[in-house]
Backbone as CSV, one residue per row, in Angstrom:
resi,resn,N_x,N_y,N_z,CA_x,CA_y,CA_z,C_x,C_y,C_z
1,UNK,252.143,90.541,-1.918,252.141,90.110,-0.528,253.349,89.220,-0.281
2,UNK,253.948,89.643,0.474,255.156,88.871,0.911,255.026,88.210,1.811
3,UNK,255.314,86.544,2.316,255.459,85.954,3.589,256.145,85.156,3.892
4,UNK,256.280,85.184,5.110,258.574,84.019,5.633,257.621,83.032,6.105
5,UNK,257.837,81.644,5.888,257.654,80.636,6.117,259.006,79.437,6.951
6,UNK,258.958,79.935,8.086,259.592,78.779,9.278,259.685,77.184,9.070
7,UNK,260.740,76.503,8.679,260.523,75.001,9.039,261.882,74.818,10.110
8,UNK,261.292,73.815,10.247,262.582,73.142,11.175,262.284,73.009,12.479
9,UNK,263.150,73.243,13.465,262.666,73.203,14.823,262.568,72.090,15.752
10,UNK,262.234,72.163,16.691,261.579,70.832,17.439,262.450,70.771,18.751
11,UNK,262.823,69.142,19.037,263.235,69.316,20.164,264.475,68.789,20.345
12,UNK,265.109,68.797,21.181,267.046,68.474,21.090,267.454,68.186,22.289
13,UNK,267.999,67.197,22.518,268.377,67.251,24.374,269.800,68.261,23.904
14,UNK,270.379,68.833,25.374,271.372,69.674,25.583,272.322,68.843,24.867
15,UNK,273.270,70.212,24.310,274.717,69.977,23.312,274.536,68.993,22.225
16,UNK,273.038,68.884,21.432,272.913,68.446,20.446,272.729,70.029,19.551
17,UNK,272.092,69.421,18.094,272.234,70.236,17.252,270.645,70.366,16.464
18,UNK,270.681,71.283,15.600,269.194,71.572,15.266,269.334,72.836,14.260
19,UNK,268.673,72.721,12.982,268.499,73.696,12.111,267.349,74.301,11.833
20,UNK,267.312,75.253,11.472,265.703,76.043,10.959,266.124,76.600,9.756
21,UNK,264.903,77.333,9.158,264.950,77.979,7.919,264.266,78.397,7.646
22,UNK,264.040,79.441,6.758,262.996,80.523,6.192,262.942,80.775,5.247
23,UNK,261.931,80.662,4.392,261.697,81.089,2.973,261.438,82.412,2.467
24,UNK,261.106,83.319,2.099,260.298,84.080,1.788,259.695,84.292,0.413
25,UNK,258.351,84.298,0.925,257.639,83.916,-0.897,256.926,85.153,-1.143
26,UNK,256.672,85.567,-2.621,256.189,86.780,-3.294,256.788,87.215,-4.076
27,UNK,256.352,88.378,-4.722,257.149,88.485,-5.960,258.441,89.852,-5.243
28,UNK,259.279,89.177,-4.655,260.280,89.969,-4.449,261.601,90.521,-5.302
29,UNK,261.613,91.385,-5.021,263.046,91.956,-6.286,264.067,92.030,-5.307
30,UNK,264.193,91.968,-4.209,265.179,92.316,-3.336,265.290,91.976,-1.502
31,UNK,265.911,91.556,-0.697,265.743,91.713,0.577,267.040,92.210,0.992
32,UNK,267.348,93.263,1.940,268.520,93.420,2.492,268.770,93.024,3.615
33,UNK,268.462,92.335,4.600,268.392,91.643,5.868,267.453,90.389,6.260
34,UNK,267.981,89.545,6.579,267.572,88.686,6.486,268.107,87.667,8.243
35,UNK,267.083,87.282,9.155,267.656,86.735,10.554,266.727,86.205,11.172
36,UNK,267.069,86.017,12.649,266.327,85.227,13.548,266.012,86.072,14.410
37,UNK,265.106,86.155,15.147,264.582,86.756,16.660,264.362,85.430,17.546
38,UNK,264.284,85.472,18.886,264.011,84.553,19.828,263.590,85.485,20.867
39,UNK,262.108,84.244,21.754,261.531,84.371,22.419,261.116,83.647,23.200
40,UNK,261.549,83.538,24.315,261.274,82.958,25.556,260.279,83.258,26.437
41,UNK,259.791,82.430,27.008,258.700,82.382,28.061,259.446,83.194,29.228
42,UNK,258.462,84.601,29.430,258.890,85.519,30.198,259.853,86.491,29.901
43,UNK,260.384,85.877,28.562,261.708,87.119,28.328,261.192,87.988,27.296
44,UNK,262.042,89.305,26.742,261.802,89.835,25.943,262.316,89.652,24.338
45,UNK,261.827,89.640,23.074,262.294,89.323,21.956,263.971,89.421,21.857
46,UNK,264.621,88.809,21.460,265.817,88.974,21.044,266.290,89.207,19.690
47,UNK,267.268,89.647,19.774,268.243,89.169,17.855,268.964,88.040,18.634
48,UNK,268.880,87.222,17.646,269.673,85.642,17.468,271.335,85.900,16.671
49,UNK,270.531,86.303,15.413,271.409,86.477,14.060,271.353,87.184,12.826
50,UNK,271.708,87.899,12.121,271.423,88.514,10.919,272.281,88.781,10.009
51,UNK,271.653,88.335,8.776,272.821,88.607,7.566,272.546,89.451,6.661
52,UNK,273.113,90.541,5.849,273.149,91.366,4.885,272.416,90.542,3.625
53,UNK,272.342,91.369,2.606,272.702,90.441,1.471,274.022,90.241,0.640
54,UNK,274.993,90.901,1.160,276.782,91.335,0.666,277.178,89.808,1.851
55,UNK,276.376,89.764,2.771,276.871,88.330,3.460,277.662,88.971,4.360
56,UNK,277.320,90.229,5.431,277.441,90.997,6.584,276.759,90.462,7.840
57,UNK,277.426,89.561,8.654,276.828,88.774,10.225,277.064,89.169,10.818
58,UNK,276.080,89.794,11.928,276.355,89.635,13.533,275.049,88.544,14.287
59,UNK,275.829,88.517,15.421,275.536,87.119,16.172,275.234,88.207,17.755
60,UNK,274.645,87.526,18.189,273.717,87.749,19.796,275.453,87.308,20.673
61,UNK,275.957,88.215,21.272,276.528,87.453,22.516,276.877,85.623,22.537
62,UNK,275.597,85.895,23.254,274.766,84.351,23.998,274.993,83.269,23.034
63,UNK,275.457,83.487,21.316,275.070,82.693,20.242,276.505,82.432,19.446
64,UNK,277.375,83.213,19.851,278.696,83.255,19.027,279.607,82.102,19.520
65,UNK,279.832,81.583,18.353,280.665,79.920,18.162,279.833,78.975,18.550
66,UNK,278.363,78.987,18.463,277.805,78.129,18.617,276.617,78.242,17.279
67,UNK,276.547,79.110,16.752,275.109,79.108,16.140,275.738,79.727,14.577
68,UNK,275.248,79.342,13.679,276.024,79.720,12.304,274.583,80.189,11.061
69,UNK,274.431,81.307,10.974,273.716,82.128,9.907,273.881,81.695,8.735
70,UNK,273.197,81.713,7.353,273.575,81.678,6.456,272.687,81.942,5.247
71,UNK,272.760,81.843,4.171,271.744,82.864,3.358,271.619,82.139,2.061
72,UNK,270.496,81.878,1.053,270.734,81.784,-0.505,270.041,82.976,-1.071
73,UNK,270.582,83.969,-1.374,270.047,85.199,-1.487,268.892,84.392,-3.445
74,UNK,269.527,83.774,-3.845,268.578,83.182,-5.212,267.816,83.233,-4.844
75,UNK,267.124,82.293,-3.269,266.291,81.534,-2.944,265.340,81.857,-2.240
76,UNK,265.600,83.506,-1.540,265.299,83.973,-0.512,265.074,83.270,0.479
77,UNK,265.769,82.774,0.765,266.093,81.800,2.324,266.858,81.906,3.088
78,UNK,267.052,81.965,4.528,267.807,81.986,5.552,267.868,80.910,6.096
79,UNK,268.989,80.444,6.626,269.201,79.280,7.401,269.674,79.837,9.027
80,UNK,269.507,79.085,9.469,270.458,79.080,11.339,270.416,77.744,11.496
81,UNK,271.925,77.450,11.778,272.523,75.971,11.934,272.669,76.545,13.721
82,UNK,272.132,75.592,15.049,272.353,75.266,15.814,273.053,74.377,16.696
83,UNK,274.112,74.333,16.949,274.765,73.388,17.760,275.159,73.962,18.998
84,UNK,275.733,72.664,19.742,275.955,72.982,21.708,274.942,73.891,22.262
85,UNK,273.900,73.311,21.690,272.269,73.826,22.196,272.476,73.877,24.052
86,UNK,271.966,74.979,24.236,271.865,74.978,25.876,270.211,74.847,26.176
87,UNK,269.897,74.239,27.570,268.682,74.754,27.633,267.777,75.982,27.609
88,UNK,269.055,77.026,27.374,268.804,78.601,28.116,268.032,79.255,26.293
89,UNK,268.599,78.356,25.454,268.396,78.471,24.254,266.825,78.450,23.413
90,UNK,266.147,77.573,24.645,264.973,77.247,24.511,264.310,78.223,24.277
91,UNK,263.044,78.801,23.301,262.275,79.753,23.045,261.499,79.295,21.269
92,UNK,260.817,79.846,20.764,260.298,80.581,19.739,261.131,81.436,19.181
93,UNK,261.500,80.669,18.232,262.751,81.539,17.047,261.462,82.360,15.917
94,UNK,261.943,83.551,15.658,260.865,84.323,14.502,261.844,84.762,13.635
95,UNK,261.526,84.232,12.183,262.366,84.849,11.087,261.886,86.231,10.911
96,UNK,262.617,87.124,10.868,262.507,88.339,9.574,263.817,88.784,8.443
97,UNK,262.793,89.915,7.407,263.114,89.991,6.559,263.050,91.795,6.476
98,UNK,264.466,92.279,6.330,264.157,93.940,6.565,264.318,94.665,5.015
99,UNK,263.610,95.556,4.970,264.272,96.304,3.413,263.832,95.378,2.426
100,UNK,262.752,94.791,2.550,261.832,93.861,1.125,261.471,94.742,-0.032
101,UNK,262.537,94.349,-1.069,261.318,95.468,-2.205,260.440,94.175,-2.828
102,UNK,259.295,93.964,-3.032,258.686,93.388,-3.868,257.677,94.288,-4.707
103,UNK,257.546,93.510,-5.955,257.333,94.207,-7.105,255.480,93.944,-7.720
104,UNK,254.964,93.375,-7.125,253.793,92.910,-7.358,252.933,92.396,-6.318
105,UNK,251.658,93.173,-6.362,250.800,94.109,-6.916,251.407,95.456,-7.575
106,UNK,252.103,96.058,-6.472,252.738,97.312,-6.770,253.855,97.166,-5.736
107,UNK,255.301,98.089,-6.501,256.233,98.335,-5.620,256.153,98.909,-4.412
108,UNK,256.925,98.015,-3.702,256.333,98.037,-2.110,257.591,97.652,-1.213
109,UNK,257.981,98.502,-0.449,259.345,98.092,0.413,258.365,98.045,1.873
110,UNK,259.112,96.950,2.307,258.762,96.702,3.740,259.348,95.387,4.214
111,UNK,258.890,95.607,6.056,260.048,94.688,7.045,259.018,93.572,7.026
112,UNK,258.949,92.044,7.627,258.536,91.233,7.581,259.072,89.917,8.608
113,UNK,258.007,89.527,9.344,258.320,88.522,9.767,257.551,87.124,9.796
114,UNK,258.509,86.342,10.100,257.665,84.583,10.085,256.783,84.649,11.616
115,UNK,255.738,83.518,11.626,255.066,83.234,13.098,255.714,82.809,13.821
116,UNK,256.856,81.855,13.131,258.031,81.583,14.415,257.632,79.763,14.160
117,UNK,258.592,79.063,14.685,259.142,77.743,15.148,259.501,77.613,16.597
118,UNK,259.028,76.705,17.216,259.365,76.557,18.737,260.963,75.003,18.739
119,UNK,261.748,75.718,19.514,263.121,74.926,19.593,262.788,74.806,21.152
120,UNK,263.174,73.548,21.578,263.102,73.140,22.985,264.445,72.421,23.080
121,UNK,265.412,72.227,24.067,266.667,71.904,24.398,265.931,71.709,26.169
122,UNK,265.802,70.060,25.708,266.085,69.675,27.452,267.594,69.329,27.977
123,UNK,267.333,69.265,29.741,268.253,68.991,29.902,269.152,67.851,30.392
């Protein structure tokens, strides 16, 4: 059983800064994607950010030169460093994890995501 575990988060007045992170625990042999989704009140899920495991990024539009991905593939962890937070930014960030092989119970590939962290940016 594999599961992403969210910390971080909280709240930030505008053009401050704010990090999250994701674990993923189980007996994994592998992840090939690894990112953020966001979700806003009334909007539809987004991509934030996503990294390979070769350390391959793309970034959302809305997120480029402001928001920085990053990975410990050892550790199975993802990071997203936030800065020049807008209020527009505000939502429920959800980690996932695509292309999981884990090895116990039995070999098992599959996608995965965290419940999410709520980021608030007043203004």
């Amino acid at each position: 059983q594999v599961q992403l575990v969210e910390s971080g988060g909280g709240l930030v007045q505008a053009g401050g800064s704010l990090s999250v992170s994701c674990a993923a625990y189980g007996s994994i042999f592998s992840i090939d994607v690894m990112g953020w989704d966001r979700q806003a009140p009334g909007k539809q899920r987004e991509l934030v950010a996503e990294i390979t495991s070769d350390g391959g990024i793309i970034y959302a539009d809305s997120v480029k030169g402001r928001f920085t991905i990053s990975r410990d593939n050892a550790e199975n962890t993802v990071y997203l460093h936030m800065s020049r937070l807008e209020p527009e930014d505000t939502a429920v960030y959800y980690c996932h994890a695509e292309h999981v092989i884990s090895v116990s119970p039995e070999r098992r590939i599959g996608d995965y995501w965290g419940r999410g962290t709520q980021v608030t940016v007043s203004s």
